[in-house]
C-alpha positions, 0 to 999 in steps of 0.5 A: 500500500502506497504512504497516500493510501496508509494515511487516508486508511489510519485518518478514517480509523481515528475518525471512527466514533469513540465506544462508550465505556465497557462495562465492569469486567475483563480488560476489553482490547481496543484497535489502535485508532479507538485506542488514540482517541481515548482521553482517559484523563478526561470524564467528558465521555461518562454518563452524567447523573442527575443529582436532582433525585437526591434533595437535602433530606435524603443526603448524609455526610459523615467521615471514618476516624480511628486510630492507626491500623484499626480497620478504616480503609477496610471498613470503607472497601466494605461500604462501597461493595455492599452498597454497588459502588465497586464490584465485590472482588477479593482484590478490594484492599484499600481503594480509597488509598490511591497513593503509591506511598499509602499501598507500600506502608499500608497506612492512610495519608490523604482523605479521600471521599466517594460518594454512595447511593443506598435504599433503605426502607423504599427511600434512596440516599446520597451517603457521602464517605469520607475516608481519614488518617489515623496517625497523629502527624495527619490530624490536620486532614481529619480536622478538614473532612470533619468541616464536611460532615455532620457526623462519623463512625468512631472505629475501635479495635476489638482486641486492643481496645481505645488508643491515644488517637481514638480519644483524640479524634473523638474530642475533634468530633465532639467540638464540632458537634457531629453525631458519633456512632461507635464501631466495634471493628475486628470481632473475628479476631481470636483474641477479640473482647468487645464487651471491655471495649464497650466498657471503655467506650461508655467510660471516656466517651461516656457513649451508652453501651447499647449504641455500639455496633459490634462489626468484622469489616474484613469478613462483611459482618453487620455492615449493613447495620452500620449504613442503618445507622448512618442514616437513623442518626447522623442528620441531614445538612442544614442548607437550602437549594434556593439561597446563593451559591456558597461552597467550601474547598476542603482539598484540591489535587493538580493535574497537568491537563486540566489544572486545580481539581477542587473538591467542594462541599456545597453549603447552599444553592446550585452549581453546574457547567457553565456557571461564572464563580468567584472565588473569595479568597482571591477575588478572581473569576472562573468559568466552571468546566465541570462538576462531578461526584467521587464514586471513588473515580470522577463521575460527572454529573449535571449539577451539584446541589446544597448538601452534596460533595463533590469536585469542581474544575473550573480552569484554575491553571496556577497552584495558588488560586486553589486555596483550601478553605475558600468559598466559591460564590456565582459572580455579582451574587456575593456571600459571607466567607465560609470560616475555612479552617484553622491554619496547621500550625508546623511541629517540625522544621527542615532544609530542603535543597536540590542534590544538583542545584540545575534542578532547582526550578523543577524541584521549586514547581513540584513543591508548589504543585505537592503543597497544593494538594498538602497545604499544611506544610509551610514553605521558606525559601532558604540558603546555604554556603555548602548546599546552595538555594533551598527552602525551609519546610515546616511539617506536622511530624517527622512521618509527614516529612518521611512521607512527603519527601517520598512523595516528591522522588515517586510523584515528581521524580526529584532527588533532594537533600533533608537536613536534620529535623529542628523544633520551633524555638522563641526568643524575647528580646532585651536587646532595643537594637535587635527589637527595632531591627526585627520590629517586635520584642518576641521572634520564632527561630526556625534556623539553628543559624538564627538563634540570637546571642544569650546577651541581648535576650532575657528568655529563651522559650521552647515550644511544648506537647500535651502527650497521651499516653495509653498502655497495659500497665505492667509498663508503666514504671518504664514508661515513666522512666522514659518520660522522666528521661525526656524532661516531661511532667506528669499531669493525669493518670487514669485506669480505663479498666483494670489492665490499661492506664491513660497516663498525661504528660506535658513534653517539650516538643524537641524531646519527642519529635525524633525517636520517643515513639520507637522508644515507648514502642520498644519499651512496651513490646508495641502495645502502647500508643503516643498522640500529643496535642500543642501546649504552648511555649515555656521558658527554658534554658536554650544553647547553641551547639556548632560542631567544628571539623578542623576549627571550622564550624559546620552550619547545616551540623548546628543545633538548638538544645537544653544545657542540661543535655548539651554534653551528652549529646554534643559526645554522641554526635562527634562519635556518629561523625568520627564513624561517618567521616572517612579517613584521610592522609591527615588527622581530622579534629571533630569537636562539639562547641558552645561559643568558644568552649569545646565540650566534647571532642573526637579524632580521626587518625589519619592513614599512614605508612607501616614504616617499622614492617621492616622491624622484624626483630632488633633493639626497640629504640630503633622502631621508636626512631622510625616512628619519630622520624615519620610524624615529624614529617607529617604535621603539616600535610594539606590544609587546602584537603582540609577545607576540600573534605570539609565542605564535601561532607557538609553538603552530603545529606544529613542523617536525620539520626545525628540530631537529638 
């Protein structure tokens, strides 16, 4: 066939009408042409649902919240299965954790909604799901979905009973005023007890025995008594179909092709395509695109009404015009601003810098694009004399920094440089020099190379946690040791039942943030469970520790402690060095200082030659001649290796173990 004929016969097949979306099964082959002109990324093709059938009174809104591994994400595989949503396979595990991250550690890391439609008693309902964390660094993501719902399902574990998240997250709840249905999860288990557990429950939460619904979402056991419940007790949103146009964004992801995907939830009137918003936040008009449901995949549909939740794509191609917490409203219809949410507050600092600083622009558009989609870290741009141009991130904890930075190298493809994690410190200011320069008396150090010298401050102040802790109390003595050891202060001590104890602790944050919850793991055999809630700040007794290699200070190596650890922690980490560092052909003096005093140091040998091999036997002032003769001519080998070694190992990446 001729190349004229080729190119006519592939422009008919890729002329050819696209087919409908096949329905649920095996993967069903394509030609090429069908195959070329497939938009997968696009939804424009699917058959919009008409939400209208669905007014405010058959809506309901709710959120699963429990403490780590106690079965949420199974629980919501088992509700979108026995209400249709998926097909009931046995490969259902974790479909809402749509993250490569969330499947490989097995825990949740981002909210996801779905949206499920359900009859009950000749009635069809519109159940809105939303799927939350359950680790503490991720509070801030259970604090957004519950702004969404007017209730949740609180999960307990049956055989471990309510951990320090459970309380925590039931307290969210409760200052929301959200209706809480207490779930009994993972009855099948041997060693399950959920008479105890209901015990517990009625105690802390002071939840009536006779509301707990005892489940096994693994098996499918009693979950339709779950959604019964939902819709008995959880009520519906209190919005109206008629007022102006008035809706939350609660979160929001970025795609290449179509920009900001904003979820929404709709507080009062319609949405539809076509229609012209503003957004408040901004003050920016957009032509909305499209709107849809989460069924967990997008699912347009013609309109969203009051009540409903679902995305919007409205042409919003820069990061930061999709704000979380912001309220959308029709153009020249303009309402009160939603209140939004209540900024996270960072517990933990680092430095981020390229490996390579040619990749600095991209490395600088795939935070912007990644902190769209987590907008609780805080972002400042910084600098470097060993690592270059960077920023300084503020986290919610040290996994949220773990799973951010392993969401930049799978998401995005970039290799970055973490410096070891620091605590947000304050200082009050004596000086009137600094107080003017700065422009208040109080400032928040973030940087190690910020801190102020002791001389023009009247008071150093560290921030601090409210810790729970919940264990068997056969651990109690250890544990109290550990917490003893890391400077806390014991405020509550509760027994909530015969074989566990809640104990309270108020623990300065920079005691915690690294290994305290490996080390409360290890000491209770992993059956004691960490969550902590901010307490303020507290005057204490701050200094400034610079290692010095060679004389010369490291900066990415300095640190903010207390006096009373300075001296323990300033050996630890030049022995951590001596072992990191490799040797040379010349002595390396690694020392830990505190202004011009040095507290601890350490020496790295350097290679020589075996010049008494040749001694096999003789008198012994010979060898000592030989050697004599050798270190003399050494003393005074390279200092331009020196800065050379200096500067290559400060600009490697800092094990986040060096830091205390």
């Amino acid at each position: 066939m001729s190349l004229t004929g080729r190119t006519v016969w592939w422009w008919v097949r890729l002329r050819r009408p696209c087919l409908t979306a096949a329905p649920r099964g095996p993967a069903v082959w394509l030609p090429t042409g069908l195959a070329a002109c497939q938009r997968f990324y696009s939804s424009r093709d699917k058959e919009k649902i008409d939400m209208s059938a669905y007014p405010v009174e058959s809506i309901r809104n709710f959120s699963i919240i429990a403490h780590v591994d106690h079965g949420k994400s199974t629980l919501a595989d088992r509700l979108l299965e026995i209400t249709g949503t998926i097909a009931k396979t046995d490969r259902n595990k974790q479909v809402l954790d749509k993250l490569q991250v969330e499947r490989e550690r097995g825990i949740t890391v981002k909210a996801q909604s779905a949206s499920l439609f359900y009859n009950y008693k000749g009635v069809n309902y519109l159940l809105n799901l939303i799927d939350t964390p359950g680790h503490v660094d991720f509070n801030y993501e259970v604090s957004r979905s519950l702004s969404a719902c007017q209730g949740v399902l609180l999960v307990v574990d049956a055989n471990e009973g309510i951990q320090a998240q459970t309380v925590a997250n039931f307290y969210l709840a409760f200052e929301a005023q959200l209706a809480i249905i207490p779930v009994i999860n993972k009855i099948d288990l041997k060693n399950a007890d959920p008479e105890r557990v209901e015990k517990q429950i009625e105690k802390l939460f002071d939840i009536p025995v006779n509301e707990c619904i005892r489940i096994s979402a693994k098996q499918g056991t009693n979950i339709d008594k779950v959604l019964e419940k939902v819709i008995e007790k959880i009520p519906p949103p209190q919005c109206n179909t008629t007022d102006p146009l008035k809706a939350l964004v609660f979160d929001s992801t970025f795609d290449h092709y179509r920009g900001v995907v904003a979820n929404i939830a709709v507080f009062g009137g319609e949405i539809q395509k076509g229609h012209r918003i503003v957004s408040a936040h901004t003050n920016k008009r957009y032509e909305v695109n499209e709107v849809g449901i989460l069924t967990p995949n997008e699912q347009p549909t013609h309109k969203l009404y009051a009540g409903q939740v679902g995305y919007l794509i409205a042409g919003m191609k820069e990061v930061t015009e999709a704000q979380i917490g912001d309220t959308l409203f029709m153009y020249k219809q303009p309402v009160e601003p939603l209140p939004g949410f209540k900024s996270a507050k960072p517990m933990v600092f680092a430095g981020m810098y390229p490996v390579d600083q040619t990749e600095y622009n991209n490395l600088k558009s795939a935070l912007e694009r990644l902190t769209l989609n987590d907008s609780s870290v805080t972002v400042h741009r910084d600098s470097s004399l060993a690592l270059g141009a960077g920023w300084r991130l503020g986290f919610l904890g040290l996994l949220h920094m773990e799973v951010f930075n392993q969401r930049l190298e799978q998401e995005y493809n970039t290799s970055v440089i973490l410096t070891a994690p620091t605590v947000p410190y304050k200082a009050v200011l004596s000086s009137a020099k600094l107080i003017k320069e700065h422009g208040k008396s109080e400032i928040t150090i973030i940087n190690p190379a910020q801190f102020p010298d002791k001389h023009s401050v009247s008071e150093y102040l560290e921030p601090t946690v409210l810790g729970t802790i919940i264990t068997p109390q056969e651990y109690i003595g250890k544990i109290i040791v550990l917490c003893q050891d890391r400077r806390a202060v014991q405020k509550e001590m509760l027994y909530i039942d015969e074989h566990r104890v809640m104990l309270k602790y108020l623990f300065p944050l920079n005691e915690i943030v690294v290994d305290f919850y490996d080390a409360l793991k290890s000491l209770s055999s992993g059956y004691a469970s960490f969550d902590y809630e901010d307490a303020g700040y507290q005057a204490a007794d701050l200094i400034k520790m610079d290692i010095l290699i060679n004389g010369n200070p490291v900066e990415e190596l300095s640190t903010i402690i207390h006096n009373d650890k300075a001296y323990a922690t300033g050996k630890y980490l030049c022995e951590r060095l001596k072992d990191a560092i490799p040797r040379q052909l010349f002595e390396i003096a690694i020392q830990a200082a505190i202004g011009k005093k040095i507290i601890a140091r350490e020496t790295l040998k350097a290679y020589r030659k075996n010049v008494v091999a040749k001694c096999y036997g003789g008198d012994i002032t010979r060898r000592m001649k030989l050697l004599k003769r050798f270190s003399s001519g050494n003393n005074d080998v390279g200092k331009s290796q020196q800065e050379k070694q200096i500067t290559h190992f400060s600009g490697s990446k800092t094990d986040s173990s060096l830091s205390c």
